[in-house]
N, C-alpha and C positions, 0 to 999 in steps of 0.2 A: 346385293351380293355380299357385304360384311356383315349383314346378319346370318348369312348362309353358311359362311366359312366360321364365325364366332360359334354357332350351334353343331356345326361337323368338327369343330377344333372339340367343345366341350366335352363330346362324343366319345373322340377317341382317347379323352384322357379319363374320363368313365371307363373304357375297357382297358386302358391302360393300368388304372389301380386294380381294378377287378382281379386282371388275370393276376398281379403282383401278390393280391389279397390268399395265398395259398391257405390259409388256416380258416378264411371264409366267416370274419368279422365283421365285413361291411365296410370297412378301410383296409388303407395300407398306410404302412411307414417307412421313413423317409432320411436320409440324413444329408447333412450340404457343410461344406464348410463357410465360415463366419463372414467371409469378403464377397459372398454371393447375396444378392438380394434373391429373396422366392415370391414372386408377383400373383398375387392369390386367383390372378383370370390367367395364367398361362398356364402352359406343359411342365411340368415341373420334370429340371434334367439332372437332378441328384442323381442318387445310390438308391433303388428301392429296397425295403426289408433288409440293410445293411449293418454293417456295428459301428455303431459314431465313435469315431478316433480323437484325444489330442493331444497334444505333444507341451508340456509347460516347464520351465522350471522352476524351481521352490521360490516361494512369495510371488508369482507371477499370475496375472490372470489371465485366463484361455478359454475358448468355447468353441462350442460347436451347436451347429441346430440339427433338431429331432424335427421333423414333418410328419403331420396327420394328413392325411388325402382320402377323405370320405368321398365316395362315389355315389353311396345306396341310402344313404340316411344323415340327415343332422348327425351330429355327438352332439351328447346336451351333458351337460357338468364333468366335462373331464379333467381330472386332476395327472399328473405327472409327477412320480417321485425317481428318486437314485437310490438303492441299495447300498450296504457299503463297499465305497472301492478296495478291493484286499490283492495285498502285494507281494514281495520278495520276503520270503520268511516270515511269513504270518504277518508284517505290516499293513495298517489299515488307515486309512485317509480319514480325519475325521469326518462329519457330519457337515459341520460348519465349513468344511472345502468345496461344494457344490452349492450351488446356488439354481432355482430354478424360474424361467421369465413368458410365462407366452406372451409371443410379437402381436402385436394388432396393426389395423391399417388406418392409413390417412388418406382421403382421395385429393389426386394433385389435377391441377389446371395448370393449360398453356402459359408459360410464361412470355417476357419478353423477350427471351433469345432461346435459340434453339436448343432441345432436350431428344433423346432417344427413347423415353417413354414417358406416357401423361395416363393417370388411372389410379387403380389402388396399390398404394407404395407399401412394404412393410418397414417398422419404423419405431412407435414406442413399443418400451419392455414394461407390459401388467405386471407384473410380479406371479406367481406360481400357479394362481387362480382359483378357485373350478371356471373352465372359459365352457363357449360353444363350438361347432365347428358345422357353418354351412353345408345342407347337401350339393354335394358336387363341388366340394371347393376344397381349399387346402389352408391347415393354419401352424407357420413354424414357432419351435420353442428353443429358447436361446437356454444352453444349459454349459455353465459357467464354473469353472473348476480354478481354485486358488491354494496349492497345497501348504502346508508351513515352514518356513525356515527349516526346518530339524527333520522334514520327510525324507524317506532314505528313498532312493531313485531306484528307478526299477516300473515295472508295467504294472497297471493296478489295473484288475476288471470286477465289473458288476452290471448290472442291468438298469435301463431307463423303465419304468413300469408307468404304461400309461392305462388309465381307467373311466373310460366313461361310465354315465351311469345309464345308458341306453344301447351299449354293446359290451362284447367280450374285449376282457385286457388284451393288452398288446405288452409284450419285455423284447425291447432295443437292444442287444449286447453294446457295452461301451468301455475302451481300452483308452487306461488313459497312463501312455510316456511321461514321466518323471524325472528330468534332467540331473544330472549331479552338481548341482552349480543354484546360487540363490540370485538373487536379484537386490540388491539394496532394497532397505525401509523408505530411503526418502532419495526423490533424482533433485539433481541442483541445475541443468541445461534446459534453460527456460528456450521454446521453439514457437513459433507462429509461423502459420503459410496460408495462402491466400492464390488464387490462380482467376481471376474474370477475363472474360473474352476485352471489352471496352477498352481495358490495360493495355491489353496485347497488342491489340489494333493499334495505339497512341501509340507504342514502343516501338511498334515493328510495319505497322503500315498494314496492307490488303494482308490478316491474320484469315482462313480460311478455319471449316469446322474440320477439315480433316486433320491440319496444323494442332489443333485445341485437343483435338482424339491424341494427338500422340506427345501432348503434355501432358494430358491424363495418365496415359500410358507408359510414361517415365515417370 
């Protein structure tokens, strides 16, 4: 029966990019914000064909991820560039304020306490690449915007241009908010945090996981 429901899940996330795929590349794309993990065997429940938004202020780092969801074919060497961001009176983001990462996967095992998913994690950042991208599967790109001190604030757009070398490009609209305010060169509030269940238990006695859900959740 889990094979059954794993090859009908596949399925309907095949006709799910499909139908998304209006321009009839062979993919679709995708956008999520940065706190979301994209589990390369699930349903992916972004934004489909959407414009990746982020919100930063000057010296600040920020991202957002683009999503490829190939349905009908590998992608074999696709690269991912940013145009330049251009803003409020002709201002333009340098070059060197974007940065670009495809995510790749680590496959995770059962630990010894309990996890809400065990499979393929997304997790290190390759750097820009050319990567590939599985038929029928999905691969996020972390794409990382740091504007400088002296940017003037205001909405900057351009496009993600994505290019394999075995289908037609794909351009992401991407808007990216520019705060009026900088952020220090250097923070001086050194912070560590730590949270295990085994703790909790010693401190607090019968710690349940639903207990543990809602320190996560604070």
């Amino acid at each position: 029966l889990g094979e059954a429901v794993d090859a009908l899940k596949d399925d309907v996330a095949r006709l799910y990019y499909a139908c998304a795929d209006t321009a009839g590349r062979g993919y679709a794309t995708g956008t999520e914000h940065v706190l979301r993990k994209v589990l390369r065997d699930e349903l992916f429940e972004g934004e489909l064909e959407s414009t990746a938004r982020v919100s930063v202020a000057r010296n600040e780092y920020e991202a957002v991820q683009v999503v490829l969801l190939s349905y009908d074919k590998a992608l074999e060497d696709v690269s991912v560039t940013v145009g330049p961001l251009r803003g409020p009176d002709g201002a333009v983001l340098p070059a060197e304020s974007v940065r670009i990462d495809a995510i790749d996967f680590v496959k995770t095992r059962q630990p010894s306490y309990e996890v809400e998913y065990v499979g393929w994690i997304p997790d290190p950042l390759m750097g820009p690449g050319p990567f590939d991208v599985e038929a029928g599967k999905l691969r996020p790109v972390w794409v990382t915007v740091h504007p400088p001190e002296d940017a003037r604030a205001g909405v900057y757009k351009s496009e993600v241009i994505v290019k394999p070398a075995n289908a037609a490009e794909a351009r992401v609209p991407i808007e990216v908010t520019v705060w009026g305010f900088a952020l220090p060169k250097q923070t001086h509030l050194k912070t560590a945090f730590a949270l295990f269940e085994n703790e909790l238990n010693a401190f607090y006695g019968d710690f349940s996981h639903e207990d543990l859900l809602g320190y996560y959740e604070f």
